[in-house]
C-alpha positions as CSV (number, residue, x, y, z in Angstrom):
1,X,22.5,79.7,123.1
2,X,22.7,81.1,126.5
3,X,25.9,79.6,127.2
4,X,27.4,81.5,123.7
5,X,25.6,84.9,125.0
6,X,27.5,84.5,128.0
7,X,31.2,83.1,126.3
8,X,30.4,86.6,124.3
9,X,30.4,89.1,127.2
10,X,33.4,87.2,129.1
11,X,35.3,87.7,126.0
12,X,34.4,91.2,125.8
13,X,35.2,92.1,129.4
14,X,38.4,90.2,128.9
15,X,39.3,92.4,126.1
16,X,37.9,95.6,127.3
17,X,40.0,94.1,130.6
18,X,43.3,93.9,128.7
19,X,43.2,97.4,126.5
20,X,42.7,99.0,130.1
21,X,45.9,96.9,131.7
22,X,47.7,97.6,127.9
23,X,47.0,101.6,128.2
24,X,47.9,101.8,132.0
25,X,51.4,99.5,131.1
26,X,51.9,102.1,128.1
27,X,50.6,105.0,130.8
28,X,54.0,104.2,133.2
29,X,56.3,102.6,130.8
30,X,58.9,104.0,127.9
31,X,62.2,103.2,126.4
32,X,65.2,104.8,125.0
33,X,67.5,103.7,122.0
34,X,71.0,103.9,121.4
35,X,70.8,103.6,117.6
36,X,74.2,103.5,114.8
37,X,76.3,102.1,117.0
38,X,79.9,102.4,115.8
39,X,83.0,100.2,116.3
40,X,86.4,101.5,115.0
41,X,89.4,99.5,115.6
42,X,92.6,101.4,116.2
43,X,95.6,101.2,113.6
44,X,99.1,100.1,114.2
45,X,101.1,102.1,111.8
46,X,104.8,103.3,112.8
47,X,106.7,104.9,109.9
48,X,110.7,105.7,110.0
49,X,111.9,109.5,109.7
50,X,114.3,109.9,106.0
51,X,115.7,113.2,107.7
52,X,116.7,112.8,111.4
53,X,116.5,116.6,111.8
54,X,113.2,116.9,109.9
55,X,109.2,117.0,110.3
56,X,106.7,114.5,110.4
57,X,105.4,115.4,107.2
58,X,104.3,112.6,104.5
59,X,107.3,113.4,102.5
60,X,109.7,112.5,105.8
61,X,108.0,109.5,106.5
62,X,109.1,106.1,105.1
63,X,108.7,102.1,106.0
64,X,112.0,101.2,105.1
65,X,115.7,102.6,104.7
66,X,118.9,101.8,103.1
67,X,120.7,100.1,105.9
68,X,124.4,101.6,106.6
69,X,127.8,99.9,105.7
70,X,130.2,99.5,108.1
71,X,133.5,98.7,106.9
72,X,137.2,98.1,108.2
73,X,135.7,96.4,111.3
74,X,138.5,95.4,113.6
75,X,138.7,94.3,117.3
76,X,137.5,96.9,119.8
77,X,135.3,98.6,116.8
78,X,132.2,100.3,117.2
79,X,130.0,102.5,115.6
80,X,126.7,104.5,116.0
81,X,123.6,104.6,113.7
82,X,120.6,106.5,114.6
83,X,117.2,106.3,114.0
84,X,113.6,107.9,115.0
85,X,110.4,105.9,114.8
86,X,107.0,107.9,114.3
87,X,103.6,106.6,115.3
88,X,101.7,107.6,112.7
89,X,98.4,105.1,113.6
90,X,95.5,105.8,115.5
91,X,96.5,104.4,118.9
92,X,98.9,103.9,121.6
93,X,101.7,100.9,120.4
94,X,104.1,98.3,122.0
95,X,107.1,98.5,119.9
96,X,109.8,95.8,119.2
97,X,112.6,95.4,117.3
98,X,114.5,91.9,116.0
99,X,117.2,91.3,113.7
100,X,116.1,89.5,110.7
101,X,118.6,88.1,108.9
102,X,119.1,84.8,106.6
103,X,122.3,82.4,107.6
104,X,122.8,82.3,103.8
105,X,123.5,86.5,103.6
106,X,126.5,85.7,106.7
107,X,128.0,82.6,105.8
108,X,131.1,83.3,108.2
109,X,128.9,83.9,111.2
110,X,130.0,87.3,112.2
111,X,126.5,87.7,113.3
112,X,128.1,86.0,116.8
113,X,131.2,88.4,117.2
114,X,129.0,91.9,116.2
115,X,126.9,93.2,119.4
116,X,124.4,95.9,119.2
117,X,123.3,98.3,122.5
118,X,120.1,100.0,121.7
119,X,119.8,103.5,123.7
120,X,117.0,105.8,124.0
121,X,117.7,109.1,122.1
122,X,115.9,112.3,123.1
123,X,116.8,114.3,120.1
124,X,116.1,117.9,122.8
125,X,116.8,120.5,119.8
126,X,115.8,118.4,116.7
127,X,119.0,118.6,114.7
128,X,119.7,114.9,114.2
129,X,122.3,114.7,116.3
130,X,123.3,113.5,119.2
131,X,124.1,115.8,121.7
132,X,125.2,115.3,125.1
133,X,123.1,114.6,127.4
134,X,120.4,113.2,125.4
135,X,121.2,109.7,125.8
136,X,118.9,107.5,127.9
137,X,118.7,104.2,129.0
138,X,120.3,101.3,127.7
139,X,118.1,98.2,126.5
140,X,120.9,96.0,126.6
141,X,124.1,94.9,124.4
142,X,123.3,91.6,122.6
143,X,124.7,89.6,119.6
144,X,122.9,89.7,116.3
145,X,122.2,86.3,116.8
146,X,120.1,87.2,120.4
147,X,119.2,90.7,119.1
148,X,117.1,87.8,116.3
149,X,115.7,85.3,119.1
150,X,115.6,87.3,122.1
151,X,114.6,91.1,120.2
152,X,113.9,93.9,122.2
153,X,111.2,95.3,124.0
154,X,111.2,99.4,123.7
155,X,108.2,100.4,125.6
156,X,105.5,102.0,124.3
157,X,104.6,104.7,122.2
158,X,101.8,107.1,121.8
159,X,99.4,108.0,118.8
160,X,101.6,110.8,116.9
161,X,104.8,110.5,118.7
162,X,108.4,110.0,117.8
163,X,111.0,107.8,119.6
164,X,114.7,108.1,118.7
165,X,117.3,105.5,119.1
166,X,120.8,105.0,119.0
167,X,122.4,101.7,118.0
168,X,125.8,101.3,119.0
169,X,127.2,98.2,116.9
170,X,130.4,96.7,118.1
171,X,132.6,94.2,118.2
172,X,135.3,92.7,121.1
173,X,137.3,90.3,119.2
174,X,137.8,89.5,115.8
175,X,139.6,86.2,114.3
176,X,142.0,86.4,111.8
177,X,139.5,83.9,110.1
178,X,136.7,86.6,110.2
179,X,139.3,89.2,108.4
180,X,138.1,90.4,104.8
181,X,134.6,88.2,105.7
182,X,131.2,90.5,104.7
183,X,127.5,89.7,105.8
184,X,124.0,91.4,105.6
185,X,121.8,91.8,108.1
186,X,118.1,93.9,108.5
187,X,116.4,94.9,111.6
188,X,112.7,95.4,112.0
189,X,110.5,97.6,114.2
190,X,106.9,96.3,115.0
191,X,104.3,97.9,117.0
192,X,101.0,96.0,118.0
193,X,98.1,98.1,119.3
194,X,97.4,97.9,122.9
């Protein structure tokens, strides 16, 4: 019975020894919390102006157009379409742009005798028009063809920003086996967030 008088007062002044070590931890210790946390991933969401000369207003913003038709295409031709590209997401973007077309809509290849040049376009006084002087670099003349495997890389463009471009499609030489010959072709934009 001695023995269990004696297991009872070590046990004791073990406990009594760890509420004093717990209270002189709690005494010099603390701890902060970040709590809610929150992850938002940006959006990648470019839009194409209706009206060159026009806001960025909802009602001017679209994902597609009516591509243009170019007729009476002969050797030496060329012709200019314009275009502005608004990032309307929440973050910075790479943009691109391909030809997309299917072999079926061109079945007399003139996708390999039609060039496009893409140009930047500072559109200065924002009348849809290009004036001089608000031509910028060059990206390049390709074929359809490359403009589809090779594309373009335009840079990039920031959250709320609008990017104008001029296409200049041409053409050197034309067979007399390409004359009265038609094909369709789209082109696409894409942005990835960076």
């Amino acid at each position: 019975m001695k023995l269990n008088a004696n297991f009872r007062r070590y046990a004791a002044f073990v406990i009594v020894l760890a509420v004093i070590a717990g209270a002189v931890f709690a005494a010099f210790a603390d701890k902060g919390k970040v709590l809610g946390t929150t992850f938002s991933i940006g959006s990648s969401d470019i839009k194409l102006l209706i009206d060159l000369a026009g806001s960025t207003d909802s009602q001017n913003l679209t994902d597609e157009l009516q591509g243009a038709g170019f007729v009476n295409i002969s050797a030496n031709w060329s012709q200019d379409y314009m275009l502005k590209i608004y990032n309307n997401g929440s973050t910075q973007v790479q943009l691109t742009s391909n030809a997309n077309y299917l072999t079926a809509n061109d079945p007399d290849d003139l996708r390999s005798i039609i060039f496009v040049e893409l140009f930047d376009w500072d559109d200065a006084n924002n009348n849809g028009i290009v004036d001089t002087g608000e031509l910028g670099t060059s990206y390049g003349k390709k074929t359809l063809v490359k403009w589809k495997t090779e594309g373009y890389s335009l840079g990039t463009l920031g959250q709320g920003a609008v990017k104008g471009l001029l296409l200049k499609f041409s053409t050197d030489t034309v067979s007399d086996t390409k004359q009265g010959k038609s094909g369709i072709f789209d082109f696409e934009f894409d942005s990835i967030t960076l």
